[in-house]
C-alpha positions in Angstrom: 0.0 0.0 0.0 1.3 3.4 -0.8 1.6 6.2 1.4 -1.0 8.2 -0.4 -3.5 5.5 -0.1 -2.5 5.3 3.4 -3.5 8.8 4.4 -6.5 8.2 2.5 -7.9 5.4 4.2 -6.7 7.1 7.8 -8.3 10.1 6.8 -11.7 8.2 6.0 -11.1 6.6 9.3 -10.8 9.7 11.1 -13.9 11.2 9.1 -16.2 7.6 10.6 -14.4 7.7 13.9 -15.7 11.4 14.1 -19.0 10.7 12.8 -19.7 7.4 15.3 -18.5 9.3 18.2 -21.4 12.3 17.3 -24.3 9.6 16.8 -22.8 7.7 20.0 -23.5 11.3 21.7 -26.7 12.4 19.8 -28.0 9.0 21.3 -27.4 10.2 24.8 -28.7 13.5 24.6 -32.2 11.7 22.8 -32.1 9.6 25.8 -31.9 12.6 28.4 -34.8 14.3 26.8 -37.3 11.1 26.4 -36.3 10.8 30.3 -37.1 14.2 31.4 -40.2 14.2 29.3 -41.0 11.3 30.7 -40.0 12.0 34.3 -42.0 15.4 34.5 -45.3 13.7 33.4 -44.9 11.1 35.5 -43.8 12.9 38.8 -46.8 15.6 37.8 -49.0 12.4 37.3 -48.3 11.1 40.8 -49.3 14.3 42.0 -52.2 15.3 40.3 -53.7 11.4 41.7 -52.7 12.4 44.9 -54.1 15.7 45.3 -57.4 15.0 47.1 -55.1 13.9 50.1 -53.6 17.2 50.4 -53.9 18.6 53.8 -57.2 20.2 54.2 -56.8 23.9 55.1 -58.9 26.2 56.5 -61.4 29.2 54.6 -59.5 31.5 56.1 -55.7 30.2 54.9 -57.3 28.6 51.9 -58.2 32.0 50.8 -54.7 33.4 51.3 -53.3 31.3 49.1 -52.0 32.4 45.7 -54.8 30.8 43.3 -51.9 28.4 41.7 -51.9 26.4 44.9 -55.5 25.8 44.7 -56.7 22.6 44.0 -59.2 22.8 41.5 -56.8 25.6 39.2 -53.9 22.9 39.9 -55.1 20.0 38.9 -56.6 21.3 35.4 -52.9 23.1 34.8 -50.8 20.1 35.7 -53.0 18.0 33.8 -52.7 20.4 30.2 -48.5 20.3 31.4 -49.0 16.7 31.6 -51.1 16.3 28.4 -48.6 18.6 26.6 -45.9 16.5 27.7 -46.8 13.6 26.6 -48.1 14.9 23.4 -44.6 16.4 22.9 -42.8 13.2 23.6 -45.1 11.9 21.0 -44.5 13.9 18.7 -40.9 14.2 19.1 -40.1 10.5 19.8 -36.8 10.8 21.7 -36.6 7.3 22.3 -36.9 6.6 18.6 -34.1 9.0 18.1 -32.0 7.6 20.5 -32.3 4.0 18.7 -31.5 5.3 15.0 -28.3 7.5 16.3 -27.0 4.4 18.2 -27.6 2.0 15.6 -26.6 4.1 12.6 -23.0 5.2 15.3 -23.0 1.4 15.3 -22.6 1.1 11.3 -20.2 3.5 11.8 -18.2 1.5 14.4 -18.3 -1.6 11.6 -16.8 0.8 8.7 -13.9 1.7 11.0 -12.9 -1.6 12.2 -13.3 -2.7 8.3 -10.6 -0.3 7.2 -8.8 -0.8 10.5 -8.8 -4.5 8.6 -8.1 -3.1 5.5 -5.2 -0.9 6.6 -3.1 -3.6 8.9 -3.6 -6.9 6.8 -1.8 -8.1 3.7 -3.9 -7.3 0.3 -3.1 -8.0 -3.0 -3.3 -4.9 -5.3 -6.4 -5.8 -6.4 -7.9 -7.2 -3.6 -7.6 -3.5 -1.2 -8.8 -2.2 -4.0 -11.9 -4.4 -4.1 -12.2 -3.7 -0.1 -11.7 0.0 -0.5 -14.4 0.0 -3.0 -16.6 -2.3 -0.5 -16.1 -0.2 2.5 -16.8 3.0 0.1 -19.8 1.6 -1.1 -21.2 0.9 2.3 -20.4 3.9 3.6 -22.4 5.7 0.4 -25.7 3.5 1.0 -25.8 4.1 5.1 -28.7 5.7 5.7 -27.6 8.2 7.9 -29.3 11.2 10.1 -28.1 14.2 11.1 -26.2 15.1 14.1 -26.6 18.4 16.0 -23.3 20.5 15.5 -22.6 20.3 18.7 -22.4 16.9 19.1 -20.5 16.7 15.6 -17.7 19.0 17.2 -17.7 16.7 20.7 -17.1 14.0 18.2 -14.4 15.5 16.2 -12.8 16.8 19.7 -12.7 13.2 21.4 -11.1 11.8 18.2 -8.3 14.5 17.7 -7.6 13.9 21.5 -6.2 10.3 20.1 -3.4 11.8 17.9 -3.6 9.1 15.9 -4.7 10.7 12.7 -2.9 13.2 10.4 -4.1 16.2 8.9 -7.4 16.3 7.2 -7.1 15.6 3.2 -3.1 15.2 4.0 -3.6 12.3 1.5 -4.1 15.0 -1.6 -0.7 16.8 -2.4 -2.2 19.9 -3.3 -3.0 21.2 -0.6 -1.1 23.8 1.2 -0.9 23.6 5.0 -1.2 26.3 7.2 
């Protein structure tokens, strides 16, 4: 293998490694939010059923209180909060999210360790080629989602803290380094 093709396939390795680190992460945030969705209805649930077992209070101090803490305005705004949140986890279906972004960083995690193969193993000419051209067509036909930029740059960070990748493009000789 030449050096060229080298840098080529390490750069393409860098590119997935980057990519299944971002998925790995936008899996993890999709997972925070179907919690917290979750978690808020069901706490407000819990309360809303046990309301009628609040304390009683007296006219007087019942009066006083700000009309948020009243039970019947409570219950019916806890219950829209609750209604909205579930409707929103519906709708948004975090947990869905959090399924495709680990799967498709999984597919990610495969193309890697396929040129890790490529790159470290014995190939006739024509039979890296054939590879290359294998992973390249695999990584073409994944049916990937976008990533919040965030998460991309947490991705790209974690793998430059490896230094075990040159440059990006260092493969093509005309380019001019900074």
């Amino acid at each position: 293998m030449n050096e060229s093709q080298k840098k080529m396939l390490l750069d393409w390795m860098r590119k997935v490694h980057q990519l299944e680190y971002a998925h790995r992460f936008e899996s993890i945030k999709w997972v925070k939010v179907h919690r917290w969705i979750g978690y808020g209805a069901f706490v407000l649930s819990i309360i809303i059923a046990f309301s009628f077992r609040f304390p009683e209070v007296d006219i007087k101090t019942f009066d006083n209180l700000p009309f948020f803490l009243k039970q019947n305005f409570f219950v019916a705004f806890a219950s829209t909060v609750v209604a909205l949140l579930t409707g929103f986890q519906t709708f948004l279906k975090p947990n869905e999210k959090a399924e495709q972004h680990k799967n498709t960083g999984s597919n990610y995690e495969k193309i890697r360790h396929r040129i890790e193969f490529i790159l470290t193993t014995k190939f006739t000419e024509s039979e890296r080629k054939n590879r290359i051209d294998l992973v390249k067509d695999e990584w073409e036909n994944l049916d990937a989602i976008n990533v919040s930029n965030k998460n991309f740059q947490k991705g790209k960070n974690k793998v430059k803290t490896f230094g075990k990748y040159p440059e990006e493009l260092a493969f093509l000789e005309d380019v001019e380094k900074e």
